[in-house]
N, C-alpha and C positions, 0 to 999 in steps of 0.2 A: 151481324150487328146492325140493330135498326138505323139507316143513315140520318134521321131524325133526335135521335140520341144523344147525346156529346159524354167522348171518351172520360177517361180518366186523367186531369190536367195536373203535370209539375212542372209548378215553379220553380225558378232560380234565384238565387240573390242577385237583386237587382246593383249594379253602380251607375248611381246617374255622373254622369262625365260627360262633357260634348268631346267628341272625336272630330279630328283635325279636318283639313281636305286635302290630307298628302296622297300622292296616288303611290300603289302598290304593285306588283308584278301580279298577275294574273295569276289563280291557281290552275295546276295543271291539269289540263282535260285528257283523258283516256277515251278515245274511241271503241265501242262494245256495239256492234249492231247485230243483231241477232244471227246472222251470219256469216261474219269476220269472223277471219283465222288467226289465231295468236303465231304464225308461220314466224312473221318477222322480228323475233323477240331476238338478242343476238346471245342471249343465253343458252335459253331453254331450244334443242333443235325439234322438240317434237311440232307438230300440227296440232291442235283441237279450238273446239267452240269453248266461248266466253261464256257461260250465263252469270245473273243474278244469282241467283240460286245456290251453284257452285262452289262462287264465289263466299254467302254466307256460311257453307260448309265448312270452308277452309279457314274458319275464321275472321272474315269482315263483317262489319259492321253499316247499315244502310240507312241514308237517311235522306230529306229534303228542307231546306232553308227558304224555299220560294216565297212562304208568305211572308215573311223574314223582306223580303223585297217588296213582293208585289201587294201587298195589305200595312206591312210597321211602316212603309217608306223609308227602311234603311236603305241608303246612298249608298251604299260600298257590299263588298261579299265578304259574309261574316267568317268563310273557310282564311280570305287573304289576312283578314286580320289576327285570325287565329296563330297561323304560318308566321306571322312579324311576334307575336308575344311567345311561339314556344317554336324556336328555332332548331330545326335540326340538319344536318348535312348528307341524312340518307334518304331520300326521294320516295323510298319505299315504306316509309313512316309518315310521311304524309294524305291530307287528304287527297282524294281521285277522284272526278268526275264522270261517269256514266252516261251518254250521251245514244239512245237507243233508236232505231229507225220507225220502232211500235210506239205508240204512249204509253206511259206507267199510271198516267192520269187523265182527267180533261177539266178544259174549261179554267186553267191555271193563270195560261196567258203567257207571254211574250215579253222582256227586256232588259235593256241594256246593260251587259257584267261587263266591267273593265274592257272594255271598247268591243264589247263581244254580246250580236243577239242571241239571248238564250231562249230557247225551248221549254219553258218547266215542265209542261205536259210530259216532255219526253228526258228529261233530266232526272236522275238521282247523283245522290253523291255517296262514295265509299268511305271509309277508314278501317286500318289495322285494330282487332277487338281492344287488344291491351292498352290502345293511344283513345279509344272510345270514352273513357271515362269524363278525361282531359278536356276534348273535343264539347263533349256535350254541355258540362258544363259552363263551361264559357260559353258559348253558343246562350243558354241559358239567363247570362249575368248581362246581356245586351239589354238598355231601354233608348227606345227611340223619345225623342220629341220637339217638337217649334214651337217658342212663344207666338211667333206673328199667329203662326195657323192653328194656335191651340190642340196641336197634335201632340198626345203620349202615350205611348205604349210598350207594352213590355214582353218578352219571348215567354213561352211554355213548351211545354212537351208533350205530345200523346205516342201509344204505338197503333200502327195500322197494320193489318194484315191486307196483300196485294194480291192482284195475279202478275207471275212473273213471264212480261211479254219476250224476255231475250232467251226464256224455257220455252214457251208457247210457240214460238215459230223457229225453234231449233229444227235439226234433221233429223233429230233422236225421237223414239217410240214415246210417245206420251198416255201414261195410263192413267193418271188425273191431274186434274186439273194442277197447274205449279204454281205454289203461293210463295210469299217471302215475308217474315216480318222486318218491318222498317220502326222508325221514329220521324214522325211531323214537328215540325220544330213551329208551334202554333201561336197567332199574334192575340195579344187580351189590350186592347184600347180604350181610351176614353168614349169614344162613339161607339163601339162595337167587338166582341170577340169573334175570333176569323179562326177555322181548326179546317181539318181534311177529313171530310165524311165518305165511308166507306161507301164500294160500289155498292148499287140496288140489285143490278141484274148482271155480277161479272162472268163471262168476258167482253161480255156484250157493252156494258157500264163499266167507269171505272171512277175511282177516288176521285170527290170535288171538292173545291174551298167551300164552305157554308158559312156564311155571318150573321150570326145573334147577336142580339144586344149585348150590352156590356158587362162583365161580370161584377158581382159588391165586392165593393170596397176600392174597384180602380180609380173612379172618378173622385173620389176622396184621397188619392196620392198626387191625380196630375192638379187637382189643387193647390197641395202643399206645394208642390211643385213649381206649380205655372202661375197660382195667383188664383183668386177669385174669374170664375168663367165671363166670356162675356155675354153680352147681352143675346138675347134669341136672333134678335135682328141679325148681327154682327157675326153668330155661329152659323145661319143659314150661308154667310158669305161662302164657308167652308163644308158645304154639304157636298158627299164624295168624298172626304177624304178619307183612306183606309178601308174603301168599301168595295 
């Protein structure tokens, strides 16, 4: 895929709502470095490596929310709020965090989840396929925005094919190269649409944020929305934001 290109975008139905500032329990991280042992499980007694890969095998579903943070300037993690609206009491139904010693990307950036520096470069996040449906959508139905900063924007979706680095530096014979499809959970703003463009030269390269102008017809919601824009003067105030 030409990384110049821009994928295939779905929307979601938007609810504009403001969301509180309650804090949330953290969602729960899984450590998977390429090679860690699943030894300590107190289930399963066997030994093996984790991949990505494997993992979509069996079932999972992979994805990233990062621009979701690091481009909408959503405040909170969109999995913890997930977790508060569709409550469940088996753990294994839940989304999981990926947490890898490789990068899955670059150039993503760094911060702050629920008292917790994050890595996006090297973060994905899991889910069980059958709870995917669920997941996505909401994920989807998020709009960000500030009156003061004239910020809004709203989620999309594209798929990315990756190289999968917790394949890539297993102990196992690799007879090509190991990819994974995932889903980018991609920001569309008032200043700017922000998606995950495929690597140029993988494994050498890997997926980066790229930000285009705005797509039609956004800046005609955060209108309705926000009010008549302001002046050029007064939007330079807010130059950066979501970029």
């Amino acid at each position: 895929m030409d990384p110049d290109q821009k994928p295939e975008i779905v929307e979601g139905e938007i609810e504009h709502e403001k969301f509180d500032k309650t804090l949330f329990e953290p969602v729960g991280v899984e450590q998977h470095p390429a090679d860690a042992q699943d030894g300590d499980d107190p289930v399963r007694e066997e030994t093996r490596e984790v991949t990505v890969s494997d993992m979509a095998r069996d079932g999972f579903v992979f994805f990233t929310t990062a621009l979701i943070i690091t481009h909408g300037l959503f405040d909170r993690d969109p999995l913890v709020e997930f977790n508060r609206y569709h409550e469940t009491e088996d753990d294994a139904e839940r989304p999981f965090a990926v947490d890898c010693q490789y990068p899955f990307f670059q150039d993503v950036g760094q911060s702050v989840v629920n008292d917790e520096l994050v890595n996006w470069d090297h973060r994905l996040y899991g889910i069980p396929e059958h709870n995917w449906p669920y997941c996505e959508s909401f994920i989807k139905a998020i709009a960000m925005f500030d009156a003061k900063l004239y910020h809004y924007a709203k989620v999309g979706s594209h798929a990315l094919t990756i190289v999968d680095p917790t394949k890539l530096h297993s102990t196992g014979v690799i007879k090509e190269l190991p990819t994974v499809d995932i889903t980018v959970f991609c920001v569309s703003g008032y200043r700017n649409f922000v998606w995950m463009a495929p690597a140029a030269d993988p494994p050498r390269t890997r997926p980066f944020p790229k930000v285009d102008p705005p797509m039609s017809g956004i800046k005609a919601e955060a209108e309705a929305l926000l009010g008549p824009p302001p002046s050029p003067e007064q939007l330079g105030r807010f130059n950066g934001i979501g970029d």
